[in-house]
ZAMARGU-4260 file (C-alpha; in steps of 0.2 Angstrom, whole numbers, plus 5000, padded with zeros to 4 digits):
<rodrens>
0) 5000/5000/5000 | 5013/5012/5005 | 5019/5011/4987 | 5003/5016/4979 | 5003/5035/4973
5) 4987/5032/4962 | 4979/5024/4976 | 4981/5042/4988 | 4976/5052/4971 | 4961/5045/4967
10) 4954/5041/4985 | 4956/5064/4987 | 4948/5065/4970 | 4936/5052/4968 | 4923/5056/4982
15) 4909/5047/4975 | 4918/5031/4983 | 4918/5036/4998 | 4909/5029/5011 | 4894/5040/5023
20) 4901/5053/5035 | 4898/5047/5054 | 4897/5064/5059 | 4883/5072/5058 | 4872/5055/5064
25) 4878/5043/5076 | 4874/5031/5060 | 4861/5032/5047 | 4844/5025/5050 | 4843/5013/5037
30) 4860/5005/5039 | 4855/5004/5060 | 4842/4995/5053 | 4852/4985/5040 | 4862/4978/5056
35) 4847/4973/5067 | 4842/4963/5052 | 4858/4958/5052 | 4857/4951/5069 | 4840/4945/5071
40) 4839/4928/5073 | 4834/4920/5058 | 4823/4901/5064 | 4832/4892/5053 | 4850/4897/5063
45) 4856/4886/5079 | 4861/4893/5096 | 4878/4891/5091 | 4874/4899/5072 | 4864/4915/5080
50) 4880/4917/5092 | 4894/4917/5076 | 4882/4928/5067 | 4880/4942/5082 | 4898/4942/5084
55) 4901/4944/5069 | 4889/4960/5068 | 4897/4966/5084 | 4913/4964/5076 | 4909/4973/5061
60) 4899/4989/5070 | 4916/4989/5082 | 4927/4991/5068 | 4915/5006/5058 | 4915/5014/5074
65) 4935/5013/5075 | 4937/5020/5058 | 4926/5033/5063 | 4937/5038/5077 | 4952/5038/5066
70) 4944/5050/5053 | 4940/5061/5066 | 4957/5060/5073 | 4965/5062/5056 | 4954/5078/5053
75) 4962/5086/5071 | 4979/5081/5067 | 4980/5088/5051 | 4974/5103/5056 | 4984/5104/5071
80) 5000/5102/5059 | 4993/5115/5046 | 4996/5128/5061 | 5015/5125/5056 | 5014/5130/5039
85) 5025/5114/5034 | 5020/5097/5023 | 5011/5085/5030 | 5020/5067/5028 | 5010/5051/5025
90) 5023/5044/5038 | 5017/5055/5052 | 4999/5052/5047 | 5002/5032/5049 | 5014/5035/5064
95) 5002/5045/5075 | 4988/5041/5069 | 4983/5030/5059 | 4993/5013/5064 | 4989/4999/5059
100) 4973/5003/5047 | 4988/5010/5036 | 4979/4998/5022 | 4966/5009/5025 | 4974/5025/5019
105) 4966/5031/5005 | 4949/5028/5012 | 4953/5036/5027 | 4962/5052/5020 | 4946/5053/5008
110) 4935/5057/5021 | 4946/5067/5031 | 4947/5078/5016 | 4927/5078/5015 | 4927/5084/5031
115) 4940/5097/5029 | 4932/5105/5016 | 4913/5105/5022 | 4916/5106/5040 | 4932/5116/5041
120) 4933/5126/5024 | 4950/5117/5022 | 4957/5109/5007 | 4967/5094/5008 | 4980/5095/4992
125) 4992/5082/4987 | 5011/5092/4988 | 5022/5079/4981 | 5016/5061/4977 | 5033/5050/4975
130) 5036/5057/4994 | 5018/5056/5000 | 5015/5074/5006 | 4999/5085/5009 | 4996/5104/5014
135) 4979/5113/5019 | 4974/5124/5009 | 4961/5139/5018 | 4946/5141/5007 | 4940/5155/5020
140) 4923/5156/5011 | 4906/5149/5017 | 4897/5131/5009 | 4883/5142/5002 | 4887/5158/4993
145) 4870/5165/5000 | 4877/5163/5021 | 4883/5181/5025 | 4885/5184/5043 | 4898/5170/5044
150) 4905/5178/5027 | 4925/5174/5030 | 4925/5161/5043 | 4921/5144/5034 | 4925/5132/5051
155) 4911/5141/5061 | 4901/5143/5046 | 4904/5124/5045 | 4901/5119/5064 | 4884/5131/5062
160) 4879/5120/5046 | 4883/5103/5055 | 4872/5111/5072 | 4857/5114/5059 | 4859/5098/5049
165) 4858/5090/5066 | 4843/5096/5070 | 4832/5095/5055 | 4835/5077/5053 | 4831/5075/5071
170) 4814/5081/5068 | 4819/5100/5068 | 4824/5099/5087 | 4839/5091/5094 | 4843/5090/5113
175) 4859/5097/5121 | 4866/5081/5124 | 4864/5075/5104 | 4874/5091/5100 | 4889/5089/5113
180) 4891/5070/5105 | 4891/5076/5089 | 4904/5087/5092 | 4914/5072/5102 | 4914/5065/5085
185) 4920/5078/5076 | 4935/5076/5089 | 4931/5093/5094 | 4927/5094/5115 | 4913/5105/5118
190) 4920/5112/5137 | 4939/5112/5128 | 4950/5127/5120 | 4948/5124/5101 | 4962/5132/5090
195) 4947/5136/5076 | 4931/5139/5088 | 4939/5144/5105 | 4927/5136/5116 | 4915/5127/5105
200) 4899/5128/5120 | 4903/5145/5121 | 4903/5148/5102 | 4886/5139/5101 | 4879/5148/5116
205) 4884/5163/5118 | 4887/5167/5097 | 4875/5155/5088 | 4860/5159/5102 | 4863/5178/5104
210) 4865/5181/5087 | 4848/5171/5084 | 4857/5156/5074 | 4848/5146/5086 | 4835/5144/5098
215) 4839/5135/5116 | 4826/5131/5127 | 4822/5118/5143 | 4812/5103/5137 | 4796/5102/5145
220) 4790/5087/5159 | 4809/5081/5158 | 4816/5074/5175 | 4830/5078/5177 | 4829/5092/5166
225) 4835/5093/5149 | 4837/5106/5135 | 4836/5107/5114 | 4841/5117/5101 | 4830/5122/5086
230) 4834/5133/5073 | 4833/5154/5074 | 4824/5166/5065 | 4842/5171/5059 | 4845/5150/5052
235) 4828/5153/5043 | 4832/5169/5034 | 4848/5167/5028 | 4845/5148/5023 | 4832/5134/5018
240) 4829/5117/5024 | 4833/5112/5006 | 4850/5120/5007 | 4856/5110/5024 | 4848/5093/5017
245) 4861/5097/5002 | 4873/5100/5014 | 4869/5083/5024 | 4868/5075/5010 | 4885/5079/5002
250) 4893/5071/5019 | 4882/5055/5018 | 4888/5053/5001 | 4868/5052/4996 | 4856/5063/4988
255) 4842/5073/4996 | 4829/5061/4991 | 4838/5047/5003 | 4829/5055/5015 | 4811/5057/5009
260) 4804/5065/5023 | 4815/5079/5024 | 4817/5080/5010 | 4796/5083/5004 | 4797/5095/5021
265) 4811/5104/5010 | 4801/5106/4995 | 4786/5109/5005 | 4796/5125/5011 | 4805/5130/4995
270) 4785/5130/4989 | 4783/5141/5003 | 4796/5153/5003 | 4793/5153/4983 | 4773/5160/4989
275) 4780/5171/5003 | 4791/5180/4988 | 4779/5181/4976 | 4766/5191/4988 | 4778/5204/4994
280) 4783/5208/4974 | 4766/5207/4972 | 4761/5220/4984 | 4778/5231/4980 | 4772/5230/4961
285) 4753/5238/4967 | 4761/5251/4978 | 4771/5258/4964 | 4755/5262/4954
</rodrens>
């Protein structure tokens, strides 16, 4: 493997091969599902069959969790390095990271780069291929031309997207503790000094609250108590539901319609958004006469 230039090329240029992000949900519902068919035990299997097969879905779910830590850890190490200003080495990424899923590389570094570039508003470029080397390149532009008060800061423009994204495939409101685990899987601690965000729960409540990116409030009837995020009136003027289902979807590998029910919620408020604008120029146009 460590041999393979074509190998590292293609898996940072052919993203339509890789596999779902495991960011932005602790796994996709239909592959959760995929594994308890998995498991079930069928009648025909004997005690001893049912056994070998559950252990063999445990296996499996352990080892997608462990190459979802690595990505994860990939995507902090590289941009911990980036501070430096100096190439990143294949070696280093193998040596301190990534062990001994080295035969694993070009999947890994696939999605890391996925990551970079929605997430963090990095991309991850091939320097040199006969000696392996990588640099970050900043985009420092938001995901959606049409975002403006993030304008210039794509990693908290990116964090903000993966917040909303989280909660409109949770049903439009996602509890605190769903947020804080999904930024556990980014690699990124919420109560931690981050190099990009500062201290990301103070990003999201103090910035992403106040400035009405997001509404916070107690659940009700929860013992103990508990609290959710939903989007702001800011998340709903400067985007669309359509716009962070594009988003999810360019993680997941998948397109909107995956997802049918958000996705005919989307349309459902493209169609009204599309109604909205055509009454106000409606009643601009009979004002001017």
């Amino acid at each position: 493997m460590d041999g393979s230039h074509d190998g590292e090329t293609q898996a940072l240029t052919a993203s339509q091969e890789m596999a779902p992000s495991p960011l932005l949900q602790e796994r996709p519902e239909e592959d959760l599902g995929a594994v308890r068919e998995e498991g079930a035990t069928e009648p025909s299997l004997t005690p001893k069959g049912a056994r070998a097969l559950a252990a063999k879905t445990l296996a499996r779910r352990r080892a997608c969790r462990r190459l979802d830590r690595t990505v994860a850890e990939l995507v902090q190490f590289l941009l911990l390095k980036d501070r430096k200003k100096s190439p990143i080495t294949r070696s280093e990424m193998v040596k301190y990271v990534i062990g001994d899923l080295k035969d694993l590389f070009p999947e890994i570094i696939a999605r890391a780069a996925e990551h970079l570039r929605y997430v963090f508003g990095f991309e991850l470029k091939q320097l040199d291929r006969k000696h392996h080397t990588y640099i970050l390149i900043n985009k420092l532009k938001p995901i959606e031309d049409e975002e403006e008060a993030l304008r210039g800061d794509g990693p908290r423009l990116g964090l903000l997207m993966m917040i909303l994204g989280l909660i409109y495939m949770k049903g439009n409101s996602a509890r605190e503790a769903q947020v804080w685990a999904m930024l556990r899987r980014l690699g990124v601690r919420p109560s931690k000094y981050h190099f990009l965000f500062g201290y990301p729960k103070r990003l999201i409540m103090e910035d992403f609250v106040q400035l009405r990116y997001l509404n916070y409030r107690r659940v009700p009837h929860t013992n103990p108590p508990e609290c959710e995020f939903s989007w702001g009136p800011r998340s709903n003027l400067e985007t669309s539901k359509m716009k962070v289902l594009g988003f999810v979807a360019k993680l997941h590998k998948k397109e909107p319609q995956h997802w049918p029910v958000q996705y005919r919620e989307a349309l459902a408020d493209e169609a009204d958004r599309a109604r909205a604008g055509a009454s106000v120029r409606a009643r601009a146009s009979t004002h001017l006469w």
